[in-house]
C-alpha positions as CSV (number, residue, x, y, z in Angstrom):
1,X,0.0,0.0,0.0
2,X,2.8,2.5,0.4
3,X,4.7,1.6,-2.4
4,X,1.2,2.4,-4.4
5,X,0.7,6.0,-2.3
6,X,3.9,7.0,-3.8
7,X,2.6,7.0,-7.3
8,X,1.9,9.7,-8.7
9,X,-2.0,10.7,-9.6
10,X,-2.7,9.4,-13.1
11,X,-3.8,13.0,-14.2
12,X,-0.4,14.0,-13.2
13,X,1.3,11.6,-15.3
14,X,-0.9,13.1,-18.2
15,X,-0.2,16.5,-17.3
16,X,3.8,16.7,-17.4
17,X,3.2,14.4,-20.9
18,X,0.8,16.9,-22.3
19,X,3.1,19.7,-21.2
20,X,6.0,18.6,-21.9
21,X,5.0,17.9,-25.5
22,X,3.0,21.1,-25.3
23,X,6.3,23.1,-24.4
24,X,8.6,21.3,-26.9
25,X,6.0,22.2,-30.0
26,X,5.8,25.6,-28.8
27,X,9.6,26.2,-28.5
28,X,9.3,25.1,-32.4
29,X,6.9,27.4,-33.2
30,X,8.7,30.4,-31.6
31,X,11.5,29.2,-33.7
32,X,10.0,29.1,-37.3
33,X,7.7,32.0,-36.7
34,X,7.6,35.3,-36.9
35,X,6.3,36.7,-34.0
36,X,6.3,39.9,-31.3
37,X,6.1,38.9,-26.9
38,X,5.2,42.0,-24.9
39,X,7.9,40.8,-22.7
40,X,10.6,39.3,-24.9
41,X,11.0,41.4,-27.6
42,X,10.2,40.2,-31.6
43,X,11.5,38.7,-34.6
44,X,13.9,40.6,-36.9
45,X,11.9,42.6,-39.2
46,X,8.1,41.5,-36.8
47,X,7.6,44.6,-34.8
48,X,4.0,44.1,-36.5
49,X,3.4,40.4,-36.8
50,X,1.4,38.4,-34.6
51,X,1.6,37.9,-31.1
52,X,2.9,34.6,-30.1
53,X,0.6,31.9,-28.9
54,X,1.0,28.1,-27.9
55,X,-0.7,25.1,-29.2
56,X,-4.2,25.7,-28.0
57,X,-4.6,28.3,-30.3
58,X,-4.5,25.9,-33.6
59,X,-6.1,22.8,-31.9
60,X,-9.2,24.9,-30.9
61,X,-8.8,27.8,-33.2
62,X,-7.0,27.9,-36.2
63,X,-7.0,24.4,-37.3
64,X,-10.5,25.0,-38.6
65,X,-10.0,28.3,-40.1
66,X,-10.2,27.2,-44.0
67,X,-9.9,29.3,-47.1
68,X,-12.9,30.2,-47.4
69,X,-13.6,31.3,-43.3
70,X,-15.7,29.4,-41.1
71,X,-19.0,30.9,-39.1
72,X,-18.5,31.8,-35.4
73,X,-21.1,29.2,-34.5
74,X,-19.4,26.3,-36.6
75,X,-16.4,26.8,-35.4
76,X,-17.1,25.9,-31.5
77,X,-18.8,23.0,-33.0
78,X,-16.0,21.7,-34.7
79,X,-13.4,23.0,-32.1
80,X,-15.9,21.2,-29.4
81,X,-15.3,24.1,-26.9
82,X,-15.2,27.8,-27.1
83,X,-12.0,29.5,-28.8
84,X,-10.5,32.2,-27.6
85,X,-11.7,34.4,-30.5
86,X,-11.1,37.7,-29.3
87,X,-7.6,37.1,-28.7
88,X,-6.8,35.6,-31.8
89,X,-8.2,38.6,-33.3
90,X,-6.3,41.6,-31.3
91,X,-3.2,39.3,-31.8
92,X,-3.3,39.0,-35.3
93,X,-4.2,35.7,-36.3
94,X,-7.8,36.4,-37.5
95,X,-10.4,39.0,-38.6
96,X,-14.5,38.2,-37.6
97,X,-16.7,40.1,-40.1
98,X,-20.3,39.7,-41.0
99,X,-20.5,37.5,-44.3
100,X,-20.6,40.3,-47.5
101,X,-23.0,37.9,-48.7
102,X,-25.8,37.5,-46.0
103,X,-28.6,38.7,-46.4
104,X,-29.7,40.4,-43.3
105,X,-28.0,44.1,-42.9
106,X,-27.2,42.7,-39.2
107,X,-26.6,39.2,-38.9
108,X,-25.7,38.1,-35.3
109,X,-22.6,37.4,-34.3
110,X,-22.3,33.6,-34.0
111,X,-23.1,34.5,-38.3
112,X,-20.2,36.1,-38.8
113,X,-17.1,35.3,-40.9
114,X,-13.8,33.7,-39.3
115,X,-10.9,34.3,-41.8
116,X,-7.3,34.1,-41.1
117,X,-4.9,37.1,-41.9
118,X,-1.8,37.0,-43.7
119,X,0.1,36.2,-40.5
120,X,-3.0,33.7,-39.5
121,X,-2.0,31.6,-42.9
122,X,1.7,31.7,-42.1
123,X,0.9,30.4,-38.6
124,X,-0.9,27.6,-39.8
125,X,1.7,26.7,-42.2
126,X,4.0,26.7,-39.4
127,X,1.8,24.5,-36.8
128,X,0.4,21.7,-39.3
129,X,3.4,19.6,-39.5
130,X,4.8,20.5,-36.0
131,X,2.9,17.2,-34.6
132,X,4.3,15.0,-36.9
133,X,7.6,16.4,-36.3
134,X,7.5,16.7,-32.4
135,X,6.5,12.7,-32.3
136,X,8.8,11.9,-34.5
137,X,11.4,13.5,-32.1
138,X,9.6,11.7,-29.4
139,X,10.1,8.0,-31.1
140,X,13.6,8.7,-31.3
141,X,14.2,10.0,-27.8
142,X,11.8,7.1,-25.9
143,X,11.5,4.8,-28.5
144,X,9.0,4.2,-31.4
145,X,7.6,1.3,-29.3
146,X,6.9,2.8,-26.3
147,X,5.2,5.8,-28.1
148,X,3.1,3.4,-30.1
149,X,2.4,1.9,-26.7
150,X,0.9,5.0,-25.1
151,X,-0.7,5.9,-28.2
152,X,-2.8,2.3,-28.1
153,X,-3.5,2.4,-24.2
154,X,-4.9,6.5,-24.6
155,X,-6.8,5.3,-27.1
156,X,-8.5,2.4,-25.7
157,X,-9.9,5.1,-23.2
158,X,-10.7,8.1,-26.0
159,X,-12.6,5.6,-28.2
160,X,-15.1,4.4,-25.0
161,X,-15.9,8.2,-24.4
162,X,-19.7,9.0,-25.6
163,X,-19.4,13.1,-25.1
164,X,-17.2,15.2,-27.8
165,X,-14.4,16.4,-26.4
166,X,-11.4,18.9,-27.9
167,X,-8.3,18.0,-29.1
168,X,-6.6,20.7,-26.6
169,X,-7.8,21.3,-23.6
170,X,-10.1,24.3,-23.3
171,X,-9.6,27.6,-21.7
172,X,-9.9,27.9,-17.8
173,X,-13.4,29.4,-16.3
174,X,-13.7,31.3,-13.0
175,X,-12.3,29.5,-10.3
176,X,-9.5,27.0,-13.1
177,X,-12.5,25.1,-13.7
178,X,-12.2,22.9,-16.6
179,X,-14.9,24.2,-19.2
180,X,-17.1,20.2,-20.5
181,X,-18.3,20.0,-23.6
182,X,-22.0,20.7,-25.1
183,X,-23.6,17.2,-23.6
184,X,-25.9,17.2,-26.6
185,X,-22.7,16.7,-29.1
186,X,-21.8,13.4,-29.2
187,X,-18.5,11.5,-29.7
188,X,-17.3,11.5,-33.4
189,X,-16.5,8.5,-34.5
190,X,-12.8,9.2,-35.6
191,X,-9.3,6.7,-36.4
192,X,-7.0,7.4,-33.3
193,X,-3.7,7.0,-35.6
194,X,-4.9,10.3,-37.3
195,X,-5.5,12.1,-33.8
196,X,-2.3,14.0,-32.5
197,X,-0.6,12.9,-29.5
198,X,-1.7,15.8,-27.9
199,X,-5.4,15.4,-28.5
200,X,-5.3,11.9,-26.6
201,X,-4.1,13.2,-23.7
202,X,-5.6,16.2,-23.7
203,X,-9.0,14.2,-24.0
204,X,-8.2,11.4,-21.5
205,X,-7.5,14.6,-18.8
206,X,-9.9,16.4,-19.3
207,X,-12.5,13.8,-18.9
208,X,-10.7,12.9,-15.7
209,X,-10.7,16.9,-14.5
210,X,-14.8,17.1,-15.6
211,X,-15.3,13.9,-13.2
212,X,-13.2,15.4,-10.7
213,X,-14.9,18.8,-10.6
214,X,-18.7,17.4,-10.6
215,X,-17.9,16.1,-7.0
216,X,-15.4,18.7,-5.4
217,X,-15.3,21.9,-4.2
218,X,-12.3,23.1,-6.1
219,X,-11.0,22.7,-9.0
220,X,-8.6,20.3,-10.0
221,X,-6.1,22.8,-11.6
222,X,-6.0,24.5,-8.2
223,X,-6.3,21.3,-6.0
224,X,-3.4,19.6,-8.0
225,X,-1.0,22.4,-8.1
226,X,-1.2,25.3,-5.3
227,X,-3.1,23.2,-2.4
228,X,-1.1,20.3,-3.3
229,X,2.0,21.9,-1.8
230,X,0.4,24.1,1.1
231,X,0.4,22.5,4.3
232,X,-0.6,24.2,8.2
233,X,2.4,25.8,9.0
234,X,2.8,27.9,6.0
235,X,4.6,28.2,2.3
236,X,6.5,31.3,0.9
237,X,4.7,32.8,-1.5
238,X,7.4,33.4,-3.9
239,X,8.5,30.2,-3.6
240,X,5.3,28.6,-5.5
241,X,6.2,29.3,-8.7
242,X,8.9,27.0,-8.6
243,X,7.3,23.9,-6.3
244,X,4.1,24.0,-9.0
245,X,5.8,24.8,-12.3
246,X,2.8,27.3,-12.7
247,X,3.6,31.0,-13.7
248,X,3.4,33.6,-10.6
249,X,0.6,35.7,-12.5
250,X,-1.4,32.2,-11.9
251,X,-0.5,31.7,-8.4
252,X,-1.7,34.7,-7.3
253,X,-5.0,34.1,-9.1
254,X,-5.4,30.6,-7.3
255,X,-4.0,31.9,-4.2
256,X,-6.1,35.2,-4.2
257,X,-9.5,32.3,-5.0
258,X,-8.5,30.0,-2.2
259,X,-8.0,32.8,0.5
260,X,-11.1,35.0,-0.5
261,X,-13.1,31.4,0.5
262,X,-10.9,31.0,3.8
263,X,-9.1,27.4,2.1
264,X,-5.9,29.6,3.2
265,X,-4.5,32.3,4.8
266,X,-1.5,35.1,3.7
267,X,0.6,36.4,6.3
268,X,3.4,38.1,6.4
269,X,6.7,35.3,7.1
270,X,8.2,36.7,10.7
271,X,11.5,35.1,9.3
272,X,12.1,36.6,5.7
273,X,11.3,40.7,6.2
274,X,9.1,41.5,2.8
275,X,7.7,38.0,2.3
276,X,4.5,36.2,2.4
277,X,3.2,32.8,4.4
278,X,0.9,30.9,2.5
279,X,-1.4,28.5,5.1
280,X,-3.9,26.0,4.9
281,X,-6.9,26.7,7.1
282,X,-9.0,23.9,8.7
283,X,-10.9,24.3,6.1
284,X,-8.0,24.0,3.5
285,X,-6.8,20.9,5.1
286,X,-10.2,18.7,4.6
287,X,-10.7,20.2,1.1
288,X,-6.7,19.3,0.3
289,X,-7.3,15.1,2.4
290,X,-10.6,15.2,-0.1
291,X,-8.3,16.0,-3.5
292,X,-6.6,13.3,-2.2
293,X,-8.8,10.7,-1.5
294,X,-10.9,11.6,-5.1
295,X,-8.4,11.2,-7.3
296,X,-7.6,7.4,-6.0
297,X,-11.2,6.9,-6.0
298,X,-11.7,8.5,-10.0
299,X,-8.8,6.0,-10.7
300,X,-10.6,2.8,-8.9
301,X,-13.9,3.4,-11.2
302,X,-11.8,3.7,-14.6
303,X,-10.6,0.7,-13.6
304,X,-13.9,-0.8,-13.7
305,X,-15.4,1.3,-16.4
306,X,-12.8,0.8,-18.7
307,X,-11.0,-2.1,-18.2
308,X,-8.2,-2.7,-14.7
309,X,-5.8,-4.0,-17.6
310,X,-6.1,-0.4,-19.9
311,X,-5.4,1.7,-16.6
312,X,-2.5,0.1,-15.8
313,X,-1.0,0.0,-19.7
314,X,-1.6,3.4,-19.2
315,X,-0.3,4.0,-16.3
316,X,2.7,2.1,-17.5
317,X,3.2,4.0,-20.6
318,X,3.0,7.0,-18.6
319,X,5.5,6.4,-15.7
320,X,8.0,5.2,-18.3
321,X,8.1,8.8,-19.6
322,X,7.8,10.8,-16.4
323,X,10.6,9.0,-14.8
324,X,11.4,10.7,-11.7
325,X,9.3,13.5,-11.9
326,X,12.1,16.6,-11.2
327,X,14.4,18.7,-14.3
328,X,17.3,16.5,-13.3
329,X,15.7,13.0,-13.5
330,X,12.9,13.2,-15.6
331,X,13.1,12.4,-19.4
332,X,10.6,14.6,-20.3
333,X,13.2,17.6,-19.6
334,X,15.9,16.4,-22.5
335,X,13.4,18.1,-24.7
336,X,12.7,21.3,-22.5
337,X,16.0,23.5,-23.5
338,X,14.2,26.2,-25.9
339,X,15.9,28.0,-28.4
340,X,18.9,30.5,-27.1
341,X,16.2,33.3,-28.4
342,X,13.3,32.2,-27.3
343,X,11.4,33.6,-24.4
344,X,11.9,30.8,-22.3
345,X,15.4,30.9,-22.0
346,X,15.0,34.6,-20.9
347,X,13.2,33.0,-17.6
348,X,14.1,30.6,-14.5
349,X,14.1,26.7,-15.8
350,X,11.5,25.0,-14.5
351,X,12.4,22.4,-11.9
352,X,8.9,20.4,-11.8
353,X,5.9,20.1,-14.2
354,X,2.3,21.3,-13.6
355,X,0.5,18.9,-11.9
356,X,-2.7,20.0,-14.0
357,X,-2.2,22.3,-17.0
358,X,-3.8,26.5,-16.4
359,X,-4.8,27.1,-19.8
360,X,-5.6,30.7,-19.8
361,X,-6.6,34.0,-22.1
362,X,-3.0,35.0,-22.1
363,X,-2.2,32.7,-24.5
364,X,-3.2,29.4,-24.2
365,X,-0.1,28.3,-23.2
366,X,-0.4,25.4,-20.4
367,X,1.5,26.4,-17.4
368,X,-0.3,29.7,-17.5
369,X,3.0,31.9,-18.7
């Protein structure tokens, strides 16, 4: 039974996968694309281009975006969750125009137009083939075998899904609650060799997280990252960005949501002059023993719903990836080191993972940078 407690949760196996795929295909991105950060400067000659965005945005976004544009309202149907539209619009992916040739002087807006802008079709140029080329890398690194292998075992789960789900995991709601999926859409019927890597696991967690979230009081993005590492006597505050792997601007939301409902408290450290204490209340501490005990219990009745021998190829699959989940003993990291221009070697190396990915307006990007 010990030996078992020291496991890691299965949606934290999925998690530092996801991301760490997520983070390697973004690096690539940065790379090929022109681009401007409002933190990290631009590309040569792209004080005008678009503003850079991760993988969400073509997995929900532009992905559908065809020649010929695509309705507001079919596009959440085909994304299966709600894009960030107004983002991709003010950073220069897309324009959203009533369609020239409706009809009605006023159409409403789930009517209107979706086309991509000059930068839009250059970015989705640049995405398309990054899946192919990131798994490829992945073969090589872990073996084409044991990518197969996780392939086959996400799979067996995707395909016994009966709701739609999208092939990224959908932006955040109030709270990090993980946004479900129209319950009137049902599953596609689809070949899993054609589905990205990234769409497997992004479906298999966030069918866990909706689960999750139906029977607790916080949300599993929050639970699994910030209250996972609070205890009674207190965490710095300025520490949490590196125990979680999450961004600070997405600490401070979490923190600021869990003390403004009394799960913790903020005081100032009597040790360190100009730091913060982060502390579970009584309160915390029942709703952190209840993350806890859910997640085993979500992971028991998978078991049963989809087969004690799938979970554990999973689970296999999984654990051979993580390794030893830390920068120094973790495979996942070899593939971490961006680009000496990128704007992630401009910031501190992460030394962990997120435990649950913060997919957020800022950019989609999943540990809430």
């Amino acid at each position: 039974m010990a030996a078992m407690d020291r496991r890691l949760p299965l949606p934290t196996l999925l998690s530092h996968v996801l991301v760490a795929f997520t983070i390697e295909f973004d690096n690539e991105f940065e790379h090929q694309m022109p681009h401007r950060t409002t933190s990290y400067g631009s590309t040569a000659g792209s004080r005008h281009g678009p503003w850079l965005a991760s993988m969400a945005s073509w997995s929900n976004c532009m992905r559908f975006v065809g020649e010929d544009g695509v309705r507001v309202s079919e596009l959440e149907k085909l994304a299966r969750t709600t894009p960030n539209l107004n983002g991709m619009e003010r950073w220069g992916y897309i324009v959203i125009q009533p369609d020239s040739s409706a009809n009605r002087l006023k159409p409403p807006r789930r009517d209107w137009l979706i086309r991509a802008t000059a930068a839009g079709r250059k970015a989705q140029e640049v995405w398309r083939p990054l899946f192919g080329i990131i798994e490829k890398r992945w073969q090589e690194r872990f073996g084409k075998k044991q990518i197969d292998e996780l392939r086959e075992s996400l799979w067996v789960v995707v395909s016994q899904f009966e709701i739609a789900l999208p092939d990224y995991l959908p932006i955040v709601k109030y709270g990090l609650v993980s946004a479900g999926p129209d319950p009137e859409q049902p599953a596609r019927r689809e070949d899993g060799s054609e589905l990205p890597l990234s769409a497997l696991l992004s479906r298999v967690l966030l069918a866990f997280a909706i689960e999750f979230e139906r029977e607790s009081e916080l949300s599993l993005a929050i639970s699994a990252n910030v209250m996972r590492v609070l205890d009674e006597k207190g965490v710095r505050a300025r520490d949490l960005p590196l125990l979680t792997g999450v961004s600070k601007e997405l600490i401070k939301v979490s923190v600021g949501f869990l003390q403004k409902r009394r799960y913790v408290v903020v005081d100032p450290d009597t040790a360190t002059k100009g730091t913060k204490l982060v502390r579970l209340t009584p309160k915390g501490l029942s709703a952190q023993d209840a993350y806890r005990q859910l997640l085993g219990g979500i992971e028991g009745r998978w078991q049963e719903r989809f087969g004690k021998d799938a979970i554990g190829s999973l689970r296999e699959s999984l654990e051979h990836l993580v390794g030893e989940p830390t920068a120094d003993l973790s495979p996942l990291f070899r593939g971490l080191d961006p680009y000496p221009d990128g704007w992630r070697a401009s910031v501190p190396k992460p030394n962990t993972l997120p435990h649950y990915p913060m997919v957020t307006h800022r950019g989609g990007y999943p540990d809430g940078s």
